[in-house]
N, C-alpha and C positions, 0 to 999 in steps of 0.2 A: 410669637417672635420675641416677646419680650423676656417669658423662660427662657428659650433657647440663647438670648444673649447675656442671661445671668448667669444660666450653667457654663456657658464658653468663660466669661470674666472669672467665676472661680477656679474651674481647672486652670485657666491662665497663672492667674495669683498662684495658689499653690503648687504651681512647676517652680515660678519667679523664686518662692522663700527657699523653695527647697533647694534650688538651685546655690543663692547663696549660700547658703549652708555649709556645702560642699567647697564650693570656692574656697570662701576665707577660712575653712577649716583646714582645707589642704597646704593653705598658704600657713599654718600653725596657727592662727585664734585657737584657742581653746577653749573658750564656750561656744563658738560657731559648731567644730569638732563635736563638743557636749551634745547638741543641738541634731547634729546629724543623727547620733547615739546609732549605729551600729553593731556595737562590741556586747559583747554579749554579759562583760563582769562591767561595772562603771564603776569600780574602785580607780583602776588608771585613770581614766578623764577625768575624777576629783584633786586625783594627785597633782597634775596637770595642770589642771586649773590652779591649787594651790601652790602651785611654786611660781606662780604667775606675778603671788603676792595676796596680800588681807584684802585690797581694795584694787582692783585695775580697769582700763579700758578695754573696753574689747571692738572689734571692727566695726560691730553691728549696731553703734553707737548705743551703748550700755554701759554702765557702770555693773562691772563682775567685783561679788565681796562674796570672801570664803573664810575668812578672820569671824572664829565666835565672839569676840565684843562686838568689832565694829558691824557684823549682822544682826548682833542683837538691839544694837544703837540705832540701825535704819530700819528694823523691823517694828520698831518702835514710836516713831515718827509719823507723825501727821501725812498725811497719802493723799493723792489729788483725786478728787471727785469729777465722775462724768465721762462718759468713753472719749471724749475729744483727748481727755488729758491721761488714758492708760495707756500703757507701750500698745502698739501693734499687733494683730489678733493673725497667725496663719490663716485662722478659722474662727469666726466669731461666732461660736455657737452661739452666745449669751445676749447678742443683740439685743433687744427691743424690749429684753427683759428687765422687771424692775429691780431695786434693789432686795438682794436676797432676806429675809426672812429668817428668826435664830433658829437654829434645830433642835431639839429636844436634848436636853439636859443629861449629863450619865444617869442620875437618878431615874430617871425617869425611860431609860431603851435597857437597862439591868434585867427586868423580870421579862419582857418580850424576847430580849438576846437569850436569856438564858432557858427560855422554852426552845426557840428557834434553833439552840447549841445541841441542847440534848436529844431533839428528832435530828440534826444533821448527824450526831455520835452515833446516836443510836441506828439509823443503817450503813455504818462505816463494814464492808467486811470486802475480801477480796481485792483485787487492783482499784486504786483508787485516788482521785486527784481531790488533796486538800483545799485545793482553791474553789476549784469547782465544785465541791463537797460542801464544805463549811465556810471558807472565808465570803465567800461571793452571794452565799444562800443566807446569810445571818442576817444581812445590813436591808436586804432587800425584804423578807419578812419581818423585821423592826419597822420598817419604813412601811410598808401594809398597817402593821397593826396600829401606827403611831396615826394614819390617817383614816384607820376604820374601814379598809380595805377588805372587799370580800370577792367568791368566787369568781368569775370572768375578769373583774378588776382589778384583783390580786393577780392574775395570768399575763394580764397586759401590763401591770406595770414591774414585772421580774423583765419580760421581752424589751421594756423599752428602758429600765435600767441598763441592761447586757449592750443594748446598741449606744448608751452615751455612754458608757465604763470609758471609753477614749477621749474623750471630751477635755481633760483637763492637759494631755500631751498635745493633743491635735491644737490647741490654741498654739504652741510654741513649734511644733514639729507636724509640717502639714501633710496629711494622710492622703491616700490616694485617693481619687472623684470618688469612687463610689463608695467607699469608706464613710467621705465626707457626707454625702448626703444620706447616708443609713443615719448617721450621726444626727443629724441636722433632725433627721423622719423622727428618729426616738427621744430627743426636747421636745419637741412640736407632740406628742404623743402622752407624754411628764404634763405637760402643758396642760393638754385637757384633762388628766385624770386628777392631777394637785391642785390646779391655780396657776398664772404665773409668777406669783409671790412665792409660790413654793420647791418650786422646780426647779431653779438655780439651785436653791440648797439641797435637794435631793442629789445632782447630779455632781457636787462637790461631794456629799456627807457620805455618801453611799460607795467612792469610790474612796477617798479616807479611810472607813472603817473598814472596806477589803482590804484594803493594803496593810492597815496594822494589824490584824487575823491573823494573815499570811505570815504577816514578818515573825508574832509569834506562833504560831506555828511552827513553822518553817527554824526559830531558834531553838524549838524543842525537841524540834531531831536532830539539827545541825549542832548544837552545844547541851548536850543532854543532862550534863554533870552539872552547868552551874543553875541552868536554866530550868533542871528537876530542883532543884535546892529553894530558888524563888518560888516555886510553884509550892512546896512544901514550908517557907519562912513566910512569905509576903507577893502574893501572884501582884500586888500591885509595879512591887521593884521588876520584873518582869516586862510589864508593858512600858514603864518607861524608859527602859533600858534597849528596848526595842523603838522606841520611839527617838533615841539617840543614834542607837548605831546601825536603823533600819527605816529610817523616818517613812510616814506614807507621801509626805509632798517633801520633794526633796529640792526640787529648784520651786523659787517664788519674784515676781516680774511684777513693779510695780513702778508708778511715777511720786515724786515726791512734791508734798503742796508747804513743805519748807523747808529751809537750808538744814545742813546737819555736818558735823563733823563729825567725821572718821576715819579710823586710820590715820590719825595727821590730816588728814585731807576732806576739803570743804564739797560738802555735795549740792551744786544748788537746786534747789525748787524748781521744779520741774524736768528733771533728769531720769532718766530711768533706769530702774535698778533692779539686776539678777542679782539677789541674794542664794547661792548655793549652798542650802540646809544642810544637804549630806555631807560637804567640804568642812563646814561651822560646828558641824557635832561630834567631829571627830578630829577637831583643832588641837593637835598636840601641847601648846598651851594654856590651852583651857582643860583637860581630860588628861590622867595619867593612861597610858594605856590605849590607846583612841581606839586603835582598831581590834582589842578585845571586847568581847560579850562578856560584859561583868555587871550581872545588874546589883548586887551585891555592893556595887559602889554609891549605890544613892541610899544605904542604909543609914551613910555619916552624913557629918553636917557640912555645911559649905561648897558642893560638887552642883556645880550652874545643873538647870534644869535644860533640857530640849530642845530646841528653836521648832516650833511649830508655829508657821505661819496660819493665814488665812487666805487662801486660794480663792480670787473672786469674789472676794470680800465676808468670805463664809468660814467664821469659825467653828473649827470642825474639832479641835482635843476632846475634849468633855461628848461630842455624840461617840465618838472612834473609842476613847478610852473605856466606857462606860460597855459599849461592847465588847471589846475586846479582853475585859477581866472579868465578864459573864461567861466567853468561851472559855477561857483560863479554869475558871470553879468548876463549869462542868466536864471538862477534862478531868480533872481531879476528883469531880464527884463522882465521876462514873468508873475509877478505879486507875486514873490516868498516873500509872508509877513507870519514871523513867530507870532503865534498864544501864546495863553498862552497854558500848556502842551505840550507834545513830538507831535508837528503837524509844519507842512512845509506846506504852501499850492503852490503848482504847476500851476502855471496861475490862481489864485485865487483860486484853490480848493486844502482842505485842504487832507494831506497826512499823513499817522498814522501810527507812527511806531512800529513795532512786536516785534523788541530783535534780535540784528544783531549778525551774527554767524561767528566766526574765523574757520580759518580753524588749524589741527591739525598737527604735527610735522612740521611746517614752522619756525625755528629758525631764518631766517634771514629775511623775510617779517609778519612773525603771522598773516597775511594779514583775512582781511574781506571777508569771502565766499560768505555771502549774506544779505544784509542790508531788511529786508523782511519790504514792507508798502504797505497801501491798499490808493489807489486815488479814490474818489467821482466820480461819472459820468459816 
């Protein structure tokens, strides 16, 4: 009786959030709107949000900041400890778990990403989805070899990666029941096979390091000209540059454990605050340019870096980046020459890309479902 009246209280709840959502979005909130995230580009809902202002209220009692200072000013900021005092969970996967644990260093996921790159390159041929190919298959065998994972244990936890990949939207935007509890199954499954010291940070770090794969990726057939040009100057100017104008956490929700000013405006302790990453990295007066792909621009001096937060408390740049400029080399090492038009050729053979597909109500990742391209051969 007592399952059956836990699973009635969560589908409950997660009608309730979802519900709001809807409401005050249709009433024009703009992070509620955000939140519902049906549209299938979320450059509008940033915009949106951004014309709102650097710093505003929003219905859902939140503080929305989309201004690159004033996000980098409360991203900055002392954060209140203790689930009593973080905003409100749609989904709280992360319950009862402890605080997350650091992830492994770039130095240190480089030579496992870059084995990991070159078996996903190396059976590239035919139709094929880059996400599901490589960005999705690299973080998860880093994360094996980073915990000395083998056979059946290596199998179990690709399976219960793939089930909490939603984990960090479903906190903000609540997933249908049985979503929610495959979710729930595949923590509970991290759990036994990591620790629970470690499993929070797998289930942040793992889905970070998909999302910027993807995003480069995904810029290397979407903007081939400048983003063959980093790959052949500096694969690093590359990933950061995707890390600005493709971030993997794009919204970040946190409580504040001191005052701060922003904006002009005083934020007090204990407030809650959506910082929207994606809005902030592509702040027209921070960035010339915003909304081109120039990684080229972080060659000079003085161009703000990124706004990468820490989702969950788990800083993820340094595991994401470390990977994802492993798959960069071996792209390149395997004969990875950008062509004229949307073509990457993969060990010499060139790769054509379809029209890459987001995935739907992901307010905090909008993460890439499937990068679809056909390989020669």
């Amino acid at each position: 009786m007592a399952l059956v009246t836990a699973e009635r209280e969560l589908g409950r709840r997660l009608q309730l959030v979802q519900g709001i959502h809807w409401l005050y979005g249709a009433q024009g909130d703009a992070y509620a709107a955000l939140l519902r995230g049906y549209g299938s580009d979320p450059s509008p809902a940033y915009e949106r949000a951004r014309a709102a202002g650097p710093l505003w209220h929003s219905r859902l009692g939140v503080r929305v900041c989309t201004g690159y200072a004033p996000a980098r000013r409360l991203l900055a900021a002392r954060t209140a400890d203790g689930p009593a005092a973080q905003p409100q969970s749609a989904l709280a996967w992360d319950e009862g778990l402890p605080d997350a644990g650091e992830l492994p260093g770039a130095d240190q996921v480089r030579e496992p990403a870059a084995r990991a790159a070159e078996r996903a390159l190396a059976g590239l041929r035919g139709e094929v989805d880059l996400v599901a190919s490589v960005a999705a298959r690299v973080p998860v065998e880093v994360l094996a070899d980073v915990h000395g994972l083998t056979g059946a244990d290596r199998v179990r936890l690709a399976e219960a990666c793939a089930g909490a990949a939603g984990a960090l939207d479903a906190a903000l935007a609540p997933p249908a029941y049985d979503d929610a509890v495959r979710l729930l199954d595949a923590v509970g499954a991290l759990r036994d096979l990591l620790g629970d010291e470690a499993a929070r940070a797998a289930v942040v770090g793992v889905r970070a390091a998909r999302e910027l794969i993807a995003g480069v990726l995904h810029a290397l057939l979407r903007d081939p000209g400048p983003a063959g040009a980093a790959v052949r100057e500096d694969p690093a100017l590359l990933v950061t540059e995707t890390l600005r104008h493709d971030p993997p956490v794009k919204l970040h929700t946190f409580s504040l454990a001191e005052d701060v000013e922003a904006a002009g405006e005083r934020v007090a302790a204990g407030e809650q605050v959506a910082v929207l990453v994606a809005a902030a990295n592509r702040d027209p007066e921070a960035f010339t340019a915003p909304d081109r792909f120039v990684p080229d621009r972080y060659a000079a001096s003085g161009v703000p870096e990124p706004l990468v937060p820490a989702p969950h408390g788990v800083a993820v740049e340094a595991f994401a980046r470390g990977q994802a400029e492993a798959v960069v080399a071996a792209v390149a090492g395997a004969g990875g020459v950008l062509a004229a038009g949307d073509v990457l050729a993969v060990g010499g053979v060139p790769a054509v890309a379809g029209g890459a597909v987001r995935l739907r109500r992901s307010p905090v990742t909008w993460g890439l479902e499937r990068i679809p391209a056909r390989v020669a051969g």
